[in-house]
C-alpha positions in Angstrom: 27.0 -22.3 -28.8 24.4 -24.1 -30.9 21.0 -22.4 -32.2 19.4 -24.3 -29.7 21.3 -23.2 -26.8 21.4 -19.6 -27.7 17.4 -19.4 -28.2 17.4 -20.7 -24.6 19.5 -18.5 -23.0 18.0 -15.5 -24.8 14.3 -16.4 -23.8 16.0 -16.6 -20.2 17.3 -13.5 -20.3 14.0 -12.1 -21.4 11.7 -13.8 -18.9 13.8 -12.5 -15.9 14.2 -8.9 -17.2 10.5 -8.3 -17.6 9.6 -6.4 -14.4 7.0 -8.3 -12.0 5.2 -4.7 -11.1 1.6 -4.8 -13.4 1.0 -0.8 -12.9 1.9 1.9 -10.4 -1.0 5.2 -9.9 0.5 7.8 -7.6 -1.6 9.9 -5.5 -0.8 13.4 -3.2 -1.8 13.3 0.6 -4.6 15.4 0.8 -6.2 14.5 4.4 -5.4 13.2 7.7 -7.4 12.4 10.4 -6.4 10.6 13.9 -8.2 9.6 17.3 -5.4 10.7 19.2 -4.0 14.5 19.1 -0.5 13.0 19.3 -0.8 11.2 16.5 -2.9 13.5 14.6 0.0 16.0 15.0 2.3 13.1 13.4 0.2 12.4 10.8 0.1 16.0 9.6 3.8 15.7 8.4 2.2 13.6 5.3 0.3 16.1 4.0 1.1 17.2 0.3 3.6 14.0 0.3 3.5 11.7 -2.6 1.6 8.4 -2.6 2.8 5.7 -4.9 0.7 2.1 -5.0 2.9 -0.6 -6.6 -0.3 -3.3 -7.8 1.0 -6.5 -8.1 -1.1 -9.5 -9.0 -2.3 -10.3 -5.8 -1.4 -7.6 -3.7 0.0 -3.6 -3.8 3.2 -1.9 -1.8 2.5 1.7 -0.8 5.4 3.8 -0.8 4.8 7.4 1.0 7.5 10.2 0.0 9.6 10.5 2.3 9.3 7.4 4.3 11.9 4.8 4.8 9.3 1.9 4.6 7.0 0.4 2.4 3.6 -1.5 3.5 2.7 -4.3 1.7 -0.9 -5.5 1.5 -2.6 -8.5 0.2 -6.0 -8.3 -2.1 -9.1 -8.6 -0.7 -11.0 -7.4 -3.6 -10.4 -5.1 -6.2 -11.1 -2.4 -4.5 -9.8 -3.5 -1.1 -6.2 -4.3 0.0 -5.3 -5.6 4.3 -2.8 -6.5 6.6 -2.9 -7.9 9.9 0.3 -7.6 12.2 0.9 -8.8 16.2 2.7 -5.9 18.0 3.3 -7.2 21.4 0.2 -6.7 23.6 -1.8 -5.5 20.7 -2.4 -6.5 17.1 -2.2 -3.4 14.1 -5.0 -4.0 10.8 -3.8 -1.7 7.9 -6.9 -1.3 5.2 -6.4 0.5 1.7 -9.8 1.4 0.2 -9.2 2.4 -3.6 -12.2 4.7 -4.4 -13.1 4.4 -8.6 -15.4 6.2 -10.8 -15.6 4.1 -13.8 -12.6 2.0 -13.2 -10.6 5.1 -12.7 -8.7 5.5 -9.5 -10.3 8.4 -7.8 -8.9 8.3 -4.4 -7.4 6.4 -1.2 -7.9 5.7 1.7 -5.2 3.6 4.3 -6.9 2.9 7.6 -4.8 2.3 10.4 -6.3 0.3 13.7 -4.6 -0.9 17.0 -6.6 -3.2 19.1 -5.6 -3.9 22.9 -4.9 -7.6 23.6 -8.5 -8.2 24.5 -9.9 -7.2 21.3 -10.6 -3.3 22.1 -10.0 -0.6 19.7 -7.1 1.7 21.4 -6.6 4.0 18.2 -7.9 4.7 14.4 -5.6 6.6 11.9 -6.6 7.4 8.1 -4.5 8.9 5.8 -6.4 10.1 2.3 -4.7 10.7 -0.8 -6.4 12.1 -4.6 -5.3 13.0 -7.9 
């Protein structure tokens, strides 16, 4: 293998091992709060649980401990991470609210919103996580 080739190769192999996460913060569960009791009661299971936001360039995965599934959420500002899905009959808006004191992550806040087909809200669920 020539100089050449093997300079290549090696800046290859170094581009593709250098991990695309910019910075993970994690963050403990510290509140719940539901519209619906049944719900609520679900929610409650996430309290004391570990909170870990993957940020990305353009958007953050939110891991809770525990939970098979991530959420992924694209940047709305720096502070501000959504989601829209389509469930069926009704469509599900997931909000992360980062709270800062001099650019230092403070707090979180994941907002969870079903609408009815016609545009009515049928339930809100939050989920708050601190230091």
């Amino acid at each position: 293998m020539t100089n050449r080739k093997l300079i290549i190769v090696t800046l290859f192999a170094f581009l593709f091992s250098i991990p695309f996460q910019s910075f993970s913060q994690i963050f403990k569960v510290s509140a719940v709060e539901s519209t619906k009791e049944k719900e609520y009661d679900k929610l409650t299971r996430l309290l004391g649980k570990t909170q870990t936001l993957n940020f990305y360039d353009n958007s953050v995965t939110i891991k809770m401990e525990n939970e098979p599934q991530e959420l992924n959420l694209r940047k709305d500002s720096n502070t501000k991470y959504s989601r829209t899905i389509k469930s069926g009959y009704s469509t599900i808006s997931y909000t992360l609210t980062i709270k800062m004191i001099f650019s230092y992550m403070t707090s979180t806040e994941i907002q969870i919103t079903e609408y009815k087909s016609n545009g009515l809200k049928r339930e809100t669920n939050k989920i708050i996580a601190k230091r």
